[in-house]
Z-matrix of the N, CA and C atoms (Angstrom, degrees):
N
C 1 1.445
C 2 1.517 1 107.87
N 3 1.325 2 114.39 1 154.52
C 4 1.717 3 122.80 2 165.64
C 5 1.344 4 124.93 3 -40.85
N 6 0.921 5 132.81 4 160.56
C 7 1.833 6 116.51 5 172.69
C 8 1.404 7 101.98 6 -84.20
N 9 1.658 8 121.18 7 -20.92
C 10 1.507 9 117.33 8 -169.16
C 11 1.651 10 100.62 9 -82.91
N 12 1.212 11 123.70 10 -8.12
C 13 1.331 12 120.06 11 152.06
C 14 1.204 13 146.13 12 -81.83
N 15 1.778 14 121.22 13 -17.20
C 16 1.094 15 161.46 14 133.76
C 17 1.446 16 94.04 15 -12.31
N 18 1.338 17 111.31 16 -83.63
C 19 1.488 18 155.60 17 -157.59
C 20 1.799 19 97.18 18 -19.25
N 21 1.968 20 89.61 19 -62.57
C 22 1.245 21 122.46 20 172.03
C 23 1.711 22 137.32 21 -58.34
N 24 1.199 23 87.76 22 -29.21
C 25 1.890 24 107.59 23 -154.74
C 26 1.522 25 100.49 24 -39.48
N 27 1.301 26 131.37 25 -58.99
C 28 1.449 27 142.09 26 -177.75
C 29 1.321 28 104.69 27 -21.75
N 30 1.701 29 108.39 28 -49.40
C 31 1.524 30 120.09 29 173.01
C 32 1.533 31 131.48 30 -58.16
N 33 1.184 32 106.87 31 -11.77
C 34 1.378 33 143.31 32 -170.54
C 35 1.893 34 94.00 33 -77.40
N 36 1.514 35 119.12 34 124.78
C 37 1.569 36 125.03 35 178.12
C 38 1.608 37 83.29 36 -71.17
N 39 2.085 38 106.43 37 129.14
C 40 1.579 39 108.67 38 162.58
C 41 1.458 40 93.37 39 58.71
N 42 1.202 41 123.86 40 66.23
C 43 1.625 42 117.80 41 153.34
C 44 1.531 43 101.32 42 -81.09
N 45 1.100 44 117.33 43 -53.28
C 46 1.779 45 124.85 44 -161.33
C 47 1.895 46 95.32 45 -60.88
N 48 1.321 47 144.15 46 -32.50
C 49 1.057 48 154.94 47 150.07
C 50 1.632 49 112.45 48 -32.88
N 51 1.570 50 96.89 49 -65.80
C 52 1.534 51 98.28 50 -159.94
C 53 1.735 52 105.43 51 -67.67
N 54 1.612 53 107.33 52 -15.76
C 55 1.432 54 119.81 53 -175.65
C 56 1.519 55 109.36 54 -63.95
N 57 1.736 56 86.92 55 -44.42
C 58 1.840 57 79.06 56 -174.22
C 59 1.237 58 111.58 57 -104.22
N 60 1.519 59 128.77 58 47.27
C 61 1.188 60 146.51 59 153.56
C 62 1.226 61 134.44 60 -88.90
N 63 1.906 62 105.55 61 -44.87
C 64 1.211 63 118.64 62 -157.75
C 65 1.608 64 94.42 63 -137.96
N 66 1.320 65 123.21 64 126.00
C 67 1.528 66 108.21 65 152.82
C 68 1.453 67 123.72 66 -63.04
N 69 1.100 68 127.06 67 148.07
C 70 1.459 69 138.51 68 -160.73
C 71 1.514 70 107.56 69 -128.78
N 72 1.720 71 109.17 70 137.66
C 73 1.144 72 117.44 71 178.18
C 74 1.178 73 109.57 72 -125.19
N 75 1.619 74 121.06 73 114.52
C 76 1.573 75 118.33 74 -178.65
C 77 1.853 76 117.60 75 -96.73
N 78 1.096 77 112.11 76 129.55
C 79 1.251 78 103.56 77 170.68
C 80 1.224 79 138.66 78 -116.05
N 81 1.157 80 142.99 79 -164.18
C 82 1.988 81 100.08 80 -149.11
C 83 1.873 82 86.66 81 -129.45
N 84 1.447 83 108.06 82 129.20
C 85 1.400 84 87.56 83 175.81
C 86 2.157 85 92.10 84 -133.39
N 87 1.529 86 104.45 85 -174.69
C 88 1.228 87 113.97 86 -154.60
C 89 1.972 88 111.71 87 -53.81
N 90 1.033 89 79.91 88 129.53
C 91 2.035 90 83.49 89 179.30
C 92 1.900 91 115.89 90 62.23
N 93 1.311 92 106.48 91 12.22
C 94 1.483 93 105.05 92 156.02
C 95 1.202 94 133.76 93 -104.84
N 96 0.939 95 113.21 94 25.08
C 97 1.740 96 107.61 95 -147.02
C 98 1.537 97 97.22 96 -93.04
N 99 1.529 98 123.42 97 -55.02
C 100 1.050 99 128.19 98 173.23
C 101 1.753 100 127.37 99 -67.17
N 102 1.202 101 115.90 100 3.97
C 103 1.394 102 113.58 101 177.29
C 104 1.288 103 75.62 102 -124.50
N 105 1.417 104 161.22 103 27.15
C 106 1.518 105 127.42 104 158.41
C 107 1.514 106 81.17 105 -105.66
N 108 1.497 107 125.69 106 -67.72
C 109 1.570 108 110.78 107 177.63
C 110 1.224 109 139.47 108 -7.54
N 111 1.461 110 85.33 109 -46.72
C 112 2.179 111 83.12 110 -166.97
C 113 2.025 112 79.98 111 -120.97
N 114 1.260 113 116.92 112 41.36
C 115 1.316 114 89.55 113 167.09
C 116 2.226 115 119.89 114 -104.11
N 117 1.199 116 100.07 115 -143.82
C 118 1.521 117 86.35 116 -167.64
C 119 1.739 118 117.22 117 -78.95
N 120 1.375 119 110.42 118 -20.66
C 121 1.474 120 112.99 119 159.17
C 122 0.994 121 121.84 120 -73.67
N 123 1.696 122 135.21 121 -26.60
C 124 1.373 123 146.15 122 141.60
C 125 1.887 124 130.81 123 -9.66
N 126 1.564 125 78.73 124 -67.93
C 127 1.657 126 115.65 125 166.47
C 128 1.218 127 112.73 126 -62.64
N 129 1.319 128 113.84 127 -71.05
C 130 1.465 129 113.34 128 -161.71
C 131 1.775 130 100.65 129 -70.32
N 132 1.009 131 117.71 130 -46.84
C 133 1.416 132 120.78 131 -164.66
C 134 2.012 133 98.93 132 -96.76
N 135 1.241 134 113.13 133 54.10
C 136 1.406 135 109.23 134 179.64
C 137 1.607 136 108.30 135 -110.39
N 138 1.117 137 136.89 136 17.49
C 139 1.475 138 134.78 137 168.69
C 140 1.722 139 82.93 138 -108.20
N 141 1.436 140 154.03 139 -41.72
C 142 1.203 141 143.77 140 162.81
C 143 1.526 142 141.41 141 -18.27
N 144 1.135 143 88.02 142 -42.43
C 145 1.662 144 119.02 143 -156.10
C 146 1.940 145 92.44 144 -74.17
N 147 1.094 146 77.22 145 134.77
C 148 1.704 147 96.70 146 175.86
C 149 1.393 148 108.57 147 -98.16
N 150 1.596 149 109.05 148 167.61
C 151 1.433 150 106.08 149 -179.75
C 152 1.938 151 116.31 150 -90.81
N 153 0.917 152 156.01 151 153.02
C 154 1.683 153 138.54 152 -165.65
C 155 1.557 154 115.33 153 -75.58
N 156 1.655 155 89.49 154 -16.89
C 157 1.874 156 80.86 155 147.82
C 158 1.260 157 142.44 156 -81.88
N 159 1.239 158 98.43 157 -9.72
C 160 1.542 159 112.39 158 165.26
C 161 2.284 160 139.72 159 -61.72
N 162 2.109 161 78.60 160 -17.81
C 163 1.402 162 73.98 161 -148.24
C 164 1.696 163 118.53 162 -78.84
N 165 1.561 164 102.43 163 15.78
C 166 1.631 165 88.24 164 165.67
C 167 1.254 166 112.81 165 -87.58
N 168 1.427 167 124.70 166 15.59
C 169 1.336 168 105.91 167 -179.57
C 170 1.883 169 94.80 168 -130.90
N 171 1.680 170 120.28 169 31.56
C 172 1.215 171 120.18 170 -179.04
C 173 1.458 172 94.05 171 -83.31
N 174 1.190 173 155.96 172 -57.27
C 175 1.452 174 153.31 173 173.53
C 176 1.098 175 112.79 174 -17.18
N 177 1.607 176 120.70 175 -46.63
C 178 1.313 177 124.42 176 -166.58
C 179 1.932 178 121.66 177 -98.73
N 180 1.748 179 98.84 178 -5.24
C 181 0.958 180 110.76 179 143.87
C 182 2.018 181 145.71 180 -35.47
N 183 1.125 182 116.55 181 109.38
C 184 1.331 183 102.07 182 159.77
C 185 1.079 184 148.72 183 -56.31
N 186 1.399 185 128.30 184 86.09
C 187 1.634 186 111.01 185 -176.71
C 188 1.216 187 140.52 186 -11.50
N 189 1.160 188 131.14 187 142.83
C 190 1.481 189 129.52 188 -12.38
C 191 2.075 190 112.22 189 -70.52
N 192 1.070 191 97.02 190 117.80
C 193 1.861 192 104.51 191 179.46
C 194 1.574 193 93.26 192 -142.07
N 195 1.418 194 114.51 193 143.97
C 196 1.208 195 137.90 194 158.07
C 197 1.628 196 113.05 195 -143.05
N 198 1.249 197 99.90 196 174.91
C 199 1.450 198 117.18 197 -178.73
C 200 1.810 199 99.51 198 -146.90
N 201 1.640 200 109.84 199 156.52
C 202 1.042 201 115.86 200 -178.22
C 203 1.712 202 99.04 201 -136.76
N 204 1.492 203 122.39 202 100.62
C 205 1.713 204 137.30 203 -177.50
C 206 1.364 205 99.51 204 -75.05
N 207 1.632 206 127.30 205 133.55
C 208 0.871 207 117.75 206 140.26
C 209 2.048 208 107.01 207 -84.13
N 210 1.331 209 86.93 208 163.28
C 211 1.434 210 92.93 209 175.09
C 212 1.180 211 98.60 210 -153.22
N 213 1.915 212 119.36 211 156.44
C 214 1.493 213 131.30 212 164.96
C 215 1.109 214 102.81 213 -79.72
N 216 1.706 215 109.46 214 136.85
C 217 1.125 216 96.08 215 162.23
C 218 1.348 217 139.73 216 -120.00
N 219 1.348 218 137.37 217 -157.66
C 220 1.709 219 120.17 218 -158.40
C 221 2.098 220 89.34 219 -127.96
N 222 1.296 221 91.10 220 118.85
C 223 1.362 222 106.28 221 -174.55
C 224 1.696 223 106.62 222 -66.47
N 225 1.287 224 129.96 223 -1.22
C 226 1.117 225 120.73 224 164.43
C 227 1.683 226 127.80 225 -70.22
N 228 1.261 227 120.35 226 146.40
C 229 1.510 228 113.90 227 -177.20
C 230 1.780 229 115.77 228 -60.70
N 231 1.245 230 117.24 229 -164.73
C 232 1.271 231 104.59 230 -167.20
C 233 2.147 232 88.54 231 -93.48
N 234 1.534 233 101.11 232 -58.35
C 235 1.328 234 102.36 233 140.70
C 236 2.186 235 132.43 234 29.84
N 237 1.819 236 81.47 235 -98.57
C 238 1.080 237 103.21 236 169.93
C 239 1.592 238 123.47 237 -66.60
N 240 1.153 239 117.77 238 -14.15
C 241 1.800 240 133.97 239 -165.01
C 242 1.236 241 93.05 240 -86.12
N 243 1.316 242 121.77 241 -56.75
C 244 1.661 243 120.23 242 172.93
C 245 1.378 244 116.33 243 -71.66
N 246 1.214 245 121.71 244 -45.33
C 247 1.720 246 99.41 245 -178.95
C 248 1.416 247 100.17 246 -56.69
N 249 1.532 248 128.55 247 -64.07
C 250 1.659 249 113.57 248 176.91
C 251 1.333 250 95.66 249 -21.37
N 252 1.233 251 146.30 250 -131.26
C 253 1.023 252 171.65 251 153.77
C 254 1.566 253 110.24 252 50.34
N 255 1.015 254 110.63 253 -46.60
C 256 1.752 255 123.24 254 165.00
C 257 2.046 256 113.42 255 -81.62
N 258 1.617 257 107.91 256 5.07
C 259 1.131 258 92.42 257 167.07
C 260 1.885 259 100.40 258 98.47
N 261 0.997 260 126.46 259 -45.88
C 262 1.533 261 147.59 260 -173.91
C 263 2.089 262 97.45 261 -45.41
N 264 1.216 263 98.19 262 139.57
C 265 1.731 264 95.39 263 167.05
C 266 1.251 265 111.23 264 -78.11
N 267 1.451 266 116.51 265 175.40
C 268 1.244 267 106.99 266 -150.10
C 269 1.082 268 72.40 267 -145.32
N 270 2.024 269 153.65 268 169.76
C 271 1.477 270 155.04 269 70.60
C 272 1.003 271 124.33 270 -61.28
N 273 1.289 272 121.01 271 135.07
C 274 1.445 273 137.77 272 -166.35
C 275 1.821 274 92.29 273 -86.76
């Protein structure tokens, strides 16, 4: 998931459930990074948390496991990602 969803998850019906269901892979996108970090899945699920070298093997993790990716990201809109994608020009 996004980190700007992260952000949220608490808000999420049974977040603490879906945590210890599924390992989770967060990835870091613009202006979330620091409220998904220290947010309430952060906290609660912080003996979990893997290191980001870990995360090809977070899937195979037992719940509760997460990972937190940084990633670069691509200044195009989400928008623009699909018209590329269909062939369509794009302006930046």
């Amino acid at each position: 998931m996004g980190a700007d969803n992260l952000a949220g998850f608490e808000h999420w019906r049974g977040w603490e459930d879906i945590a210890r269901l599924i390992p989770i892979c967060v990835v870091s996108r613009p202006g979330a990074g620091p409220r998904a970090r220290l947010g309430r899945l952060a906290r609660r699920f912080q003996g979990a948390r893997l290191p980001a070298s870990a995360a090809m093997i977070t899937p195979f993790q037992k719940p509760p496991a997460w990972v937190y990716l940084p990633a670069r990201w691509n200044a195009l809109s989400s928008t623009a990602l699909r018209a590329r994608g269909r062939g369509l020009s794009v302006s930046d």
